[in-house]
C-alpha positions in Angstrom: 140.5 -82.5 -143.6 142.7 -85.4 -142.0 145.0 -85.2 -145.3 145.4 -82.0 -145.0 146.3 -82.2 -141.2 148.4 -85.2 -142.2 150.5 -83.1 -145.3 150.9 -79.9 -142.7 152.2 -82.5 -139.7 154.3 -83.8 -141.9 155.7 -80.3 -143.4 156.6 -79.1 -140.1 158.3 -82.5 -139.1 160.2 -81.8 -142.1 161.4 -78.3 -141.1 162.1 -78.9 -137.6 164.4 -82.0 -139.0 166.2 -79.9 -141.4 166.5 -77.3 -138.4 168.8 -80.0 -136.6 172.0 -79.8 -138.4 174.7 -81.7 -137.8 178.3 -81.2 -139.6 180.6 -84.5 -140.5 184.2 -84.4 -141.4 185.5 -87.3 -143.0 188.5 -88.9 -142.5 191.5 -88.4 -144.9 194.6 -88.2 -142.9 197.3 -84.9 -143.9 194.2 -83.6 -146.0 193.0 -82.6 -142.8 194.5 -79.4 -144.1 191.3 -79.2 -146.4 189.2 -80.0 -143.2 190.7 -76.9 -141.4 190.2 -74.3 -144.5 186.5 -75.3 -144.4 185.9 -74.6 -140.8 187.9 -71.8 -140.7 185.0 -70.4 -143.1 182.0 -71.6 -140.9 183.5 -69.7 -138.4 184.2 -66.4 -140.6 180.5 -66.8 -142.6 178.8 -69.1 -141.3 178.3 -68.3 -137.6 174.5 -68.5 -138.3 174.2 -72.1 -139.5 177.4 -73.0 -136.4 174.8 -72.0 -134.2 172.2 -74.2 -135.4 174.6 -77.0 -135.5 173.5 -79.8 -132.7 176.2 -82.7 -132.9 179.7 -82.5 -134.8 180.7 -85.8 -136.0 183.8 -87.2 -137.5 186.5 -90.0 -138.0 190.6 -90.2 -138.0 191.6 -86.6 -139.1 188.0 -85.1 -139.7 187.6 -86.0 -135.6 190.5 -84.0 -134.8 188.9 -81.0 -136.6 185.6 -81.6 -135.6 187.1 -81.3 -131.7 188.8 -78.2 -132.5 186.0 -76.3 -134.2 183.1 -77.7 -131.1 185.5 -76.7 -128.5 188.5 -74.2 -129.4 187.2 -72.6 -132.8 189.4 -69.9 -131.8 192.5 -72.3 -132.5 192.0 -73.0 -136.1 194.9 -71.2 -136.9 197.6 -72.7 -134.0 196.2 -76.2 -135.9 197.2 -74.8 -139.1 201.1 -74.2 -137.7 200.5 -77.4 -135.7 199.8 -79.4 -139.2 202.4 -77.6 -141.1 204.7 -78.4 -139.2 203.5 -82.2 -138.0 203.8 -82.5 -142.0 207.2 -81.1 -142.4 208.6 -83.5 -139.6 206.9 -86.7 -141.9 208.8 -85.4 -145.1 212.1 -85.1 -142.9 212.0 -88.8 -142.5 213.7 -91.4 -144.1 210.4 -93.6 -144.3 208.1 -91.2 -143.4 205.7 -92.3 -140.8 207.1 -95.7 -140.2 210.4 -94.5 -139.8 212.3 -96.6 -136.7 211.9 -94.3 -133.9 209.5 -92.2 -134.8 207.2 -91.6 -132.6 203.6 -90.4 -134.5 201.3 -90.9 -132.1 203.5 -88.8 -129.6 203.5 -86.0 -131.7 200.0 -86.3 -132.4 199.0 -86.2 -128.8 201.2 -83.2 -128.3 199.3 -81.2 -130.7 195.9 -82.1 -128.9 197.5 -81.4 -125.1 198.4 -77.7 -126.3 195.2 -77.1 -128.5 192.1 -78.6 -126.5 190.8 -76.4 -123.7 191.2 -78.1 -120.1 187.3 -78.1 -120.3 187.0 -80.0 -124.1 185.4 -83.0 -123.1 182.4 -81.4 -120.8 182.1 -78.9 -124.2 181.8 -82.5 -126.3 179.8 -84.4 -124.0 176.8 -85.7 -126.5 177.7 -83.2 -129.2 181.0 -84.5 -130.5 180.9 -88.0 -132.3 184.0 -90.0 -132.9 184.2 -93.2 -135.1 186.4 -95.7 -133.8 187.1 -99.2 -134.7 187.0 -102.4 -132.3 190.4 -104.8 -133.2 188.7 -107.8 -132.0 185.1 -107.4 -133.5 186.1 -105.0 -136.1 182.9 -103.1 -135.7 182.3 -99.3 -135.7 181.5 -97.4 -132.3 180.7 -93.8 -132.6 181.4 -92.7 -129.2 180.0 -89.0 -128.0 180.6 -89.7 -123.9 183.7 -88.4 -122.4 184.3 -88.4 -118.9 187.8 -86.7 -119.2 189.9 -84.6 -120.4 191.6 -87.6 -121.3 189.2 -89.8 -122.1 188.4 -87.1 -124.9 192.4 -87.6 -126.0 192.1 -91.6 -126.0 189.4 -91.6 -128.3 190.8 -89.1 -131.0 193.7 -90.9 -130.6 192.4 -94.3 -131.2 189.8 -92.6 -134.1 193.4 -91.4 -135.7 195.6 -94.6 -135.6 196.0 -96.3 -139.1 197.8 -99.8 -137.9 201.6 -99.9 -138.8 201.7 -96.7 -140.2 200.8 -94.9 -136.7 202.6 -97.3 -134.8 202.2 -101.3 -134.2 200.3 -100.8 -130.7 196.4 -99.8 -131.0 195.2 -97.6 -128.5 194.1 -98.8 -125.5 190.7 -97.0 -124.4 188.4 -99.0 -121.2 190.0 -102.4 -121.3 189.7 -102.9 -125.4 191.9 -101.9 -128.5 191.1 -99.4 -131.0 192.0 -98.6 -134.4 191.2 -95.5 -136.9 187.4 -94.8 -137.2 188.0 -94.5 -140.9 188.2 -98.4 -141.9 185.1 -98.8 -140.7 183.0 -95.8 -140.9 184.9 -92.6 -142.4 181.9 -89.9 -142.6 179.4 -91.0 -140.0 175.8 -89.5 -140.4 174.1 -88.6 -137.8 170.3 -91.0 -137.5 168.4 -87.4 -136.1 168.8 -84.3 -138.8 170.7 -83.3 -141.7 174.3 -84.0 -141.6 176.2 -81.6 -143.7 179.0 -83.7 -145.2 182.5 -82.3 -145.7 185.5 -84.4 -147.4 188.8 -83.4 -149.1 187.8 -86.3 -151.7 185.4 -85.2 -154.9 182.2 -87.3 -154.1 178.6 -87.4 -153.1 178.9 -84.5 -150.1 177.9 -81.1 -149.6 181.3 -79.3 -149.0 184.2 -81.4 -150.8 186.4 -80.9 -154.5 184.2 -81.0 -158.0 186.7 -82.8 -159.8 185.6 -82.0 -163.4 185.8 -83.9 -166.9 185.6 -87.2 -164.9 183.4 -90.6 -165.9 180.3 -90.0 -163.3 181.5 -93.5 -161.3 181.2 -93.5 -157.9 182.6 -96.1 -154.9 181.6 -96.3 -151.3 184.3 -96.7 -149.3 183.7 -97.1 -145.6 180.6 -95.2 -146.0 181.8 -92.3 -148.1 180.9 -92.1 -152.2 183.6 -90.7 -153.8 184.2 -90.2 -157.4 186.2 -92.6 -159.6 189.4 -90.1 -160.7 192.9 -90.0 -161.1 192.7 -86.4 -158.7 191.3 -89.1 -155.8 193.9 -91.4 -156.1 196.4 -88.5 -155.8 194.8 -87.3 -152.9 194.9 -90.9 -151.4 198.1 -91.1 -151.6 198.8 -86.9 -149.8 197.0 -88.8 -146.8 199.6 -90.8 -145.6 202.3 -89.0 -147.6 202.1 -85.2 -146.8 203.0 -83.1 -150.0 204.7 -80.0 -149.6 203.3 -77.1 -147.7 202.7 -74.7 -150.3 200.5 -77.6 -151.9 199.0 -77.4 -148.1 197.9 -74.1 -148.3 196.6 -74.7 -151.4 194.7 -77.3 -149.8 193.6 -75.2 -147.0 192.3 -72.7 -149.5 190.4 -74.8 -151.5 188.5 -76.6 -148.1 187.9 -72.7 -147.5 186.4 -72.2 -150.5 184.2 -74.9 -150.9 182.7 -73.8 -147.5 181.8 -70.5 -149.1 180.3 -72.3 -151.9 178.1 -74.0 -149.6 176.8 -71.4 -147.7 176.3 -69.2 -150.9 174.0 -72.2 -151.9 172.3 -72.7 -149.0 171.4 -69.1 -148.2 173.7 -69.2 -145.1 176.5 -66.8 -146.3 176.8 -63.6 -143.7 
């Protein structure tokens, strides 16, 4: 009689866990696009399992997106036109990102001041995650408190600033300097739940790329398995250096298609 109590506590422990979702978007710089393409269909067929979502994590880009789909779904498109045209600017340049006088993290703050609501960081309080990396103890914070507006800012900002690319100044955020969440932790998982993975790179995860006729080798890096391919180092490489924006949208597409996948899968399709 005990077991049997034991086997049904432990069933409905089991369902109430899987019941706490959480969603994760890695981080993976201008493939962001892919990031945007999957939320974009959460929020067309997946509104049932959105609402059953409890946190939203993420790191670097998959932070920014993460933001955007917790506290201004309804922008998902502005951020397309936003990252189109961030992208464009980067393939103007002479260098890219590091070119002298460039300003990255400028233009990257611009984008958040038009796109998060003047309420975002009382909509992310406890629900929204960000990875972020300490420059003196080069350890991993996952912050979720935001007291403002633009304490909110700061920390997607520091989450989203790869050293010398970004700039050679790490963001400043209560008395310490940051750098991108992504060296250190680039998909963080949630310790309470399931955490519904989602990554522009073919891997381990529940919404990302099936790269096909590829050795089954794996690596973890910075927390994230990813598969061993010649398609991952290519897509390394559209991180930092944004390809062209019909590439993009096929980027975009893909993320959005991969999210339809899921939900097929997992019975959450409307």
């Amino acid at each position: 009689m005990c077991n049997k109590l034991y086997q049904l506590g432990a069933f409905l422990f089991s369902v109430a866990r899987m019941k706490h979702l959480n969603l994760s978007f890695a981080a993976c710089g201008f493939l962001g696009i892919y990031h945007l393409g999957a939320a974009s269909a959460l929020c067309r067929h997946g509104k049932k399992l959105l609402k059953e979502v409890k946190a939203f994590a993420g790191a670097s880009a998959g932070s920014l997106v993460a933001a955007v789909l917790l506290t201004a779904p309804q922008k998902i498109e502005e951020c397309n036109e936003f990252t189109y045209k961030f992208a464009e600017e980067i393939r103007r340049q002479s260098f890219g990102a590091v070119t002298p006088g460039y300003d990255f993290m400028a233009r990257l703050r611009s984008g958040m001041e038009l796109i998060l609501p003047p309420n975002a960081h009382e909509l992310a309080h406890n629900r929204l995650h960000i990875s972020i990396t300490n420059t003196n103890t080069r350890e991993n914070y996952l912050v979720s408190n935001f007291p403002s507006r633009e304490d909110l800012i700061k920390v997607l900002l520091a989450s989203s600033f790869v050293p010398i690319y970004a700039g050679l100044k790490p963001v400043e955020y209560k008395g310490q300097k940051w750098v991108d969440g992504g060296l250190t932790n680039s998909l963080p998982i949630l310790p309470v739940g399931r955490t519904v993975t989602i990554s522009p790179f073919s891997g381990r995860l529940d919404i990302s790329p099936r790269d096909r006729g590829q050795l089954d080798l794996y690596v973890s890096v910075a927390n994230q398995d990813i598969m061993l391919s010649v398609a991952n180092l290519v897509r390394l490489s559209q991180a930092l250096f944004p390809p062209s924006k019909r590439k993009m949208e096929s980027l975009y597409q893909h993320g959005f298609d991969d999210a339809i996948q899921f939900l097929l899968k997992e019975n959450w399709f409307e």
